[in-house]
C-alpha positions in Angstrom: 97.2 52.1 127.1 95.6 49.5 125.2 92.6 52.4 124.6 94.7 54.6 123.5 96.4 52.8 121.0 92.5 51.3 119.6 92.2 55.3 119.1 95.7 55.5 117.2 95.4 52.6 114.9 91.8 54.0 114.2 92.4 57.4 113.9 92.8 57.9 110.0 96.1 59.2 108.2 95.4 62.6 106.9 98.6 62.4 105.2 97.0 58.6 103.0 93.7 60.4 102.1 94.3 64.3 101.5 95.6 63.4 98.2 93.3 61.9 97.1 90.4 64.6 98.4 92.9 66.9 96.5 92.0 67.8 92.9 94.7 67.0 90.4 97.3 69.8 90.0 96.0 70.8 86.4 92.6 71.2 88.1 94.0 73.5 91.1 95.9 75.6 89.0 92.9 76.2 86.7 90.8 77.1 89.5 93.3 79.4 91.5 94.5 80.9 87.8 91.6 80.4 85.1 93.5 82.8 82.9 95.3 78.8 81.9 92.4 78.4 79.9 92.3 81.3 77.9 95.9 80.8 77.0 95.6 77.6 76.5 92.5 78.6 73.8 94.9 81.1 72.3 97.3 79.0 71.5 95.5 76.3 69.8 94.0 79.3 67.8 97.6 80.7 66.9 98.5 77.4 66.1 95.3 76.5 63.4 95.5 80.1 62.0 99.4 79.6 61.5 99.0 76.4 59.9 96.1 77.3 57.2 98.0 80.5 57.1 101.9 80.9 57.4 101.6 84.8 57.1 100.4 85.2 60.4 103.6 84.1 62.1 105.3 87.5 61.2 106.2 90.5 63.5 103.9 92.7 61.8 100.5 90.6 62.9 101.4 91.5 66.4 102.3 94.5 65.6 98.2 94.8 63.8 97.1 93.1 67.3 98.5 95.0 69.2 97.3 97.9 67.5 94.0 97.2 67.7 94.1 95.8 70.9 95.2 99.2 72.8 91.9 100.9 73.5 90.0 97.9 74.3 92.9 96.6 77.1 91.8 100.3 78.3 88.4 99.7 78.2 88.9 96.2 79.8 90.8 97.4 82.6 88.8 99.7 83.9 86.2 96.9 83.4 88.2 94.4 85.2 88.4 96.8 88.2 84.4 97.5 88.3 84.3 93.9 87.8 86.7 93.1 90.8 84.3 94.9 92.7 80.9 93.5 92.3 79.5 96.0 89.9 79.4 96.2 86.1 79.7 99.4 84.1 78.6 99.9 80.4 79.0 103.3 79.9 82.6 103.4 79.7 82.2 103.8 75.5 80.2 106.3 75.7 82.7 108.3 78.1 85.0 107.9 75.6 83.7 109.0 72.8 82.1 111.7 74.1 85.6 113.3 75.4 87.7 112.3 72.8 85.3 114.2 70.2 84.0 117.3 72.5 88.0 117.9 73.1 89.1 117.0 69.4 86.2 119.7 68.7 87.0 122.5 71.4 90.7 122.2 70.6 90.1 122.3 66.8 87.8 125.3 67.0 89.8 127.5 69.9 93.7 126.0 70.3 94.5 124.1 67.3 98.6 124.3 68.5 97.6 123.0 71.3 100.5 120.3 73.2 99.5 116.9 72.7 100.2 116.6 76.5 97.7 118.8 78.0 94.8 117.1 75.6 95.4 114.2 76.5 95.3 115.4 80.4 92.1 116.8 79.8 90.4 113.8 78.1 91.6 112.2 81.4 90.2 114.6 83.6 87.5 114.6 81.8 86.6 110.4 81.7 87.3 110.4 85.9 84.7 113.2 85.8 82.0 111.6 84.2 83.0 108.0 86.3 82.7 109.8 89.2 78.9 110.8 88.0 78.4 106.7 87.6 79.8 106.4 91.2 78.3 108.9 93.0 74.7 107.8 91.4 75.7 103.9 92.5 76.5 104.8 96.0 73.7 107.2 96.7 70.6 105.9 95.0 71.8 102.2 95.6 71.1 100.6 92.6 72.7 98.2 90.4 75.2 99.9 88.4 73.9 98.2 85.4 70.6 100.2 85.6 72.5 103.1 86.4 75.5 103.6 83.9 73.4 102.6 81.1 71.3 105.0 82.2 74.3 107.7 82.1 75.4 105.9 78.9 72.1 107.3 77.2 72.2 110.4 79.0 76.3 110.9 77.6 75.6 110.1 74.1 72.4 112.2 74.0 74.9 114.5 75.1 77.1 114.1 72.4 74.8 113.9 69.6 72.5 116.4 70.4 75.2 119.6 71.9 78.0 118.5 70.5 78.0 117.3 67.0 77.6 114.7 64.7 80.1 115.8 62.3 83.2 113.4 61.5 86.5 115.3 61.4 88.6 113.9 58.9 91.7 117.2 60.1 92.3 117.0 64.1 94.9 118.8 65.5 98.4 118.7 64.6 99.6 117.3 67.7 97.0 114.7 67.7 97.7 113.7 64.6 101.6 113.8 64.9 101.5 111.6 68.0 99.7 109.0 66.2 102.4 108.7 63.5 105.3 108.1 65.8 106.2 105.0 65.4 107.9 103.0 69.1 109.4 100.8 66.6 109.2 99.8 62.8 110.4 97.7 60.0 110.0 96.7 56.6 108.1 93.7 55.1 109.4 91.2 52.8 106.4 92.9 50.4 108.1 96.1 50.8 105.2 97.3 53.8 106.1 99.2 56.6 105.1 97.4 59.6 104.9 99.9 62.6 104.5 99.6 66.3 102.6 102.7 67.4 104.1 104.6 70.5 100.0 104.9 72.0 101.2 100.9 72.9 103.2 102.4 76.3 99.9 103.9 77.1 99.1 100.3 77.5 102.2 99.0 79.2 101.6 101.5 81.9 97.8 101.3 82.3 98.5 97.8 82.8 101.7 98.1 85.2 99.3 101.1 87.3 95.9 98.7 87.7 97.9 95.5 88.9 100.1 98.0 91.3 96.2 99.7 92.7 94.6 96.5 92.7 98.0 94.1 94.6 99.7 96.4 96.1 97.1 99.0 97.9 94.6 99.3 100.5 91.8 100.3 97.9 92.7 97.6 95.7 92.1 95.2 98.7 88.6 97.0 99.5 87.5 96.1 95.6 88.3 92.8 95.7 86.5 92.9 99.8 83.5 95.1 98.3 83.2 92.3 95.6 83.7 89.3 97.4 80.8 91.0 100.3 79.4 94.3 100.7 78.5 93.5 104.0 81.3 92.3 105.3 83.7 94.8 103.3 81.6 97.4 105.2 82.3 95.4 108.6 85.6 95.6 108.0 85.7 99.5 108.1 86.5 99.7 103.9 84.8 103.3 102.8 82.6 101.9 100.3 81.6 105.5 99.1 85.4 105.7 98.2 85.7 102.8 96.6 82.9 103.2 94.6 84.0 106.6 93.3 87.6 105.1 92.7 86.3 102.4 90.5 84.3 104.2 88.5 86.1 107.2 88.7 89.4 105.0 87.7 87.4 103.4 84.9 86.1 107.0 83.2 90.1 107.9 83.7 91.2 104.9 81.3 87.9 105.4 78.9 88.8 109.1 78.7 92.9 108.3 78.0 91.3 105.5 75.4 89.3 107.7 73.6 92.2 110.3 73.1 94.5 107.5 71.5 91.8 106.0 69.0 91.4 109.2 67.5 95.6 110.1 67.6 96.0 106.4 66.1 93.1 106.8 63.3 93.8 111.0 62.5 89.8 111.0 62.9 87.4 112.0 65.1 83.7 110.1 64.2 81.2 110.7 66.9 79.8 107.2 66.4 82.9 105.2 67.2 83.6 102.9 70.1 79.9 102.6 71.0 79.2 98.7 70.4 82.2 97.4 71.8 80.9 97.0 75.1 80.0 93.2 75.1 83.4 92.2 73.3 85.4 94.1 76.7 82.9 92.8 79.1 83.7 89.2 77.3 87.7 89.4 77.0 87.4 90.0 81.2 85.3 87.2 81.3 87.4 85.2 79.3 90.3 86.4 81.8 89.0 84.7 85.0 86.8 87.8 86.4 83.4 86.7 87.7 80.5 88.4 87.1 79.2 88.3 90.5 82.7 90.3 91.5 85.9 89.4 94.1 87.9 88.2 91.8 90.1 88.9 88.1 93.4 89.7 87.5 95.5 92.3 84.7 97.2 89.1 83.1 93.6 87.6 82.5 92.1 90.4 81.5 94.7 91.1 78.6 94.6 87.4 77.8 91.3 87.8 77.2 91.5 91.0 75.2 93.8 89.0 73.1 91.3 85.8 72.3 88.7 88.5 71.5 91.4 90.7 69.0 92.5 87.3 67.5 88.5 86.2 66.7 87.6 89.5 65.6 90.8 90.4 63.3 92.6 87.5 62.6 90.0 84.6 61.5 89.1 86.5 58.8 92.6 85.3 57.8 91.3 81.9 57.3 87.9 81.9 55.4 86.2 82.2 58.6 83.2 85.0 58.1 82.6 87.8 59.9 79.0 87.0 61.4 80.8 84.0 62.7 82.8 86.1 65.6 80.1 86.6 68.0 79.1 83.0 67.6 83.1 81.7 68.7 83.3 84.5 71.6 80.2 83.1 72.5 80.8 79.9 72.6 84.2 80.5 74.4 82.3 82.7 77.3 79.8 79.5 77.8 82.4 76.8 78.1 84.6 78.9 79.9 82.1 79.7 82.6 80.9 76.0 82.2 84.7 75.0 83.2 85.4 77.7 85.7 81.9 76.9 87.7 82.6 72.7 88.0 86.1 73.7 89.3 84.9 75.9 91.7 82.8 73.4 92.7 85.2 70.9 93.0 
């Protein structure tokens, strides 16, 4: 008896001493959700640009992010998803601009009537067609994806600057360029402006709604995040990597293709040399999201968080005095203290 009560009294109470092992809430919720920090970085940038500059709190600001925000969040979730999954892919611009400008070019030259509807279905099938190339050359040769797709990201612009043209078209097709004029919703300034909401932001909206469904909801989306997290044990665990490594990239050449369609509805022209560059800002908004490098991990709200601190550095500072060659510098800086944050937390 007398034993067993020694053991008792010295038997320590987990309930005295887990809270203080525990981190403190803020620091659990930034490490389960370290899409906090990104809107946390957002607002106090809302919140200086508002105050040097009262014009930005206005509906038609969001309405210009928003606008140029929609073929980035494309290009960023696709990103997020090769992220998710332990591989990174830098070809997705070039996919894009080389179908939005081979289609604009065919359809120009042979069906200029043609629906709206069926060109942007082919600039889809199109961008899963030449993902599909990334994830077949991935899975078979076994190589990073970084050598590969920008490997393929040469090998598509060549592509398109060598068979296809150079050439900017300042006419694209009628529907094309009627479906970038419908406004979703509109209004007039107190200048007298019309400040429009293009309809190419629902593209968004669902491209959103469809990657959180694949990657919460489904079987694949669990084998990214498993594929990410371990390749070994993902493969233990009976996940068809050859599948999941053509969805991904196939997925990501879907939303690159859809992407390049919009930009050149929502800027009535076609320029061959467009979208190629952006690749660091879209790898950086997922960053900025949560998503690790090193895969198994990153979530839609994060992602478009991020695509939002990147829109607001690269469109609205400018706003403020704050010069352009100063933009890579702040998204810089962000990406390193962000990193810096998110690694002590997961150390913690």
């Amino acid at each position: 008896m007398s034993s067993s009560m020694n053991r008792t009294m010295a038997t320590p109470n987990v309930a005295e001493i887990a809270p203080k092992l525990r981190p403190s809430g803020w620091r659990t919720r930034l490490a389960r959700q370290p899409e906090w920090f990104t809107a946390a970085l957002i607002a106090v940038m809302c919140v200086v640009v508002g105050v040097i500059n009262p014009r930005f709190f206005q509906l038609a600001t969001l309405f210009d992010l928003l606008h140029s925000a929609t073929t980035v969040s494309l290009f960023a979730l696709g990103t997020l998803v090769v992220l998710a999954s332990g591989g990174i892919d830098v070809s997705f611009t070039a996919i894009g601009a080389l179908t939005m400008y081979a289609i604009t070019k065919a359809v120009f030259a042979w069906w200029p009537d043609a629906p709206f509807a069926l060109i942007l279905l082919t600039g889809t099938v199109g961008g899963i067609l030449l993902g599909v190339i990334n994830g077949v050359l991935v899975y078979r040769l076994k190589a990073p994806s970084l050598i590969v797709t920008i490997g393929t990201q040469y090998l598509y612009r060549g592509v398109l600057l060598t068979f296809v043209g150079t050439t900017f078209f300042m006419n694209i097709p009628h529907s094309m360029d009627h479906f970038g004029r419908i406004p979703l919703f509109f209004y007039h300034t107190a200048d007298g402006l019309r400040a429009v909401l293009p309809v190419s932001v629902l593209a968004l909206v669902l491209a959103a709604a469809l990657t959180w469904w694949l990657l919460n909801r489904t079987m694949m989306g669990r084998g990214v995040y498993a594929m990410g997290g371990s390749l070994a044990i993902a493969e233990r665990l009976g996940y068809n990597l050859r599948a999941i490594h053509l969805f991904v990239f196939g997925y990501t050449g879907m939303l690159a293709g859809i992407a390049g369609i919009l930009h050149v509805s929502n800027n009535r022209l076609a320029n061959p040399f467009d979208l190629v560059g952006t690749e660091l800002d879209v790898i950086a908004a997922v960053i900025l999201g949560g998503a690790r490098i090193t895969g198994g991990t990153g979530t839609v709200a994060g992602t478009l968080l991020g695509v939002v601190l990147v829109t607001l550095i690269n469109n609205v500072l400018i706003l403020v005095g704050v010069p352009s060659t100063w933009q890579k510098v702040i998204i810089g800086a962000f990406i390193l203290i962000a990193g810096t944050l998110f690694a002590l937390q997961r150390k913690r």
